[in-house]
C-alpha positions in Angstrom: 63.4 -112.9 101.9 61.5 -113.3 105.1 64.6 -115.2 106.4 65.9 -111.3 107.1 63.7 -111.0 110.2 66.1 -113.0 112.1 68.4 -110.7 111.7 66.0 -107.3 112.8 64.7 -106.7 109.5 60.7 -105.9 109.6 58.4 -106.4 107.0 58.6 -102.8 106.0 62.7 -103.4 106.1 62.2 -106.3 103.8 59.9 -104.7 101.4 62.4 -101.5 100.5 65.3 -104.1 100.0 62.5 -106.0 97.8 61.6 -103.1 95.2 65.0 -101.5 95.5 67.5 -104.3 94.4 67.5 -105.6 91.2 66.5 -109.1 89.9 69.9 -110.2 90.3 70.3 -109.5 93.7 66.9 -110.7 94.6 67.7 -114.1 92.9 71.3 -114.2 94.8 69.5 -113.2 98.2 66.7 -116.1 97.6 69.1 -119.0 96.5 72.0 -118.2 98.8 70.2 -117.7 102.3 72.8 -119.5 104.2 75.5 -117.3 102.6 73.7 -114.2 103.0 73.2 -115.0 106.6 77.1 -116.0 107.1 77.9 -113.2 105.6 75.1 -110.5 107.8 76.4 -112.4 110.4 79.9 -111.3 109.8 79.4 -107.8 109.2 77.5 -107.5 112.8 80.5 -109.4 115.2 82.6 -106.4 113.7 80.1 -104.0 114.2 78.8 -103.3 111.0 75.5 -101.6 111.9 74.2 -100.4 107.7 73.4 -103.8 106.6 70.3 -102.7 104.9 72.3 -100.1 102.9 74.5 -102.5 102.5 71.8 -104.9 100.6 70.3 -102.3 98.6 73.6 -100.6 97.5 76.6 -103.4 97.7 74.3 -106.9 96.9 77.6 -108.6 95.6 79.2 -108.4 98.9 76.6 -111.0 99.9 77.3 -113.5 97.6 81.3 -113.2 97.6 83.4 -116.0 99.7 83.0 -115.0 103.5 87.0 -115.3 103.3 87.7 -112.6 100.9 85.0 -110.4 103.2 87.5 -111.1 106.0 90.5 -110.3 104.2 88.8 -107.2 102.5 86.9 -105.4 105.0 89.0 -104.3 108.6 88.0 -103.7 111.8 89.2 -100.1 110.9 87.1 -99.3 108.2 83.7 -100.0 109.7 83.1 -96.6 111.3 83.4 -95.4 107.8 81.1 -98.5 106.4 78.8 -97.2 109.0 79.0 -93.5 108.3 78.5 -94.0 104.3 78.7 -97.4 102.3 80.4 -95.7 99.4 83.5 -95.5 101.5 83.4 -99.0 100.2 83.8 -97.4 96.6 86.6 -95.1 97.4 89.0 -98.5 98.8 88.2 -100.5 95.2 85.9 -102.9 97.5 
């Protein structure tokens, strides 16, 4: 998953998503780079700053269709994103 360090992840970074995912994620993350990316890349034009919570705690958000991300996830809610990914829970995303 060393494709993460383009987006700021170190090696340390890398290595806690690594052991704290599970094998499905892991799998997802490895085989879907380009959509992982997309998807990181997303999350930061709107300001989204959590992304390694993000990884560890909401994997499947990574490997949905960009477009229902879009439609999903408002510009509103990311100061809640940021503050706490379980916000995440409490909207049925």
């Amino acid at each position: 998953m060393n494709y993460l360090m383009q987006f700021g992840f170190s090696d340390m970074d890398i290595e806690e998503i690594e052991e704290q995912i599970d094998d499905f994620d892991y799998i997802e993350y490895t085989l879907k780079q380009d959509k992982v990316c997309d998807v990181i890349n997303y999350f930061k034009s709107i300001g989204i700053t959590n992304i390694k919570d993000l990884l560890i705690v909401k994997g499947y958000l990574f490997y949905e269709p960009l477009e229902e991300l879009k439609s999903e996830i408002k510009i509103e809610m990311v100061p809640y994103i940021n503050a706490d990914v379980s916000y995440l829970d409490r909207v049925g995303i």
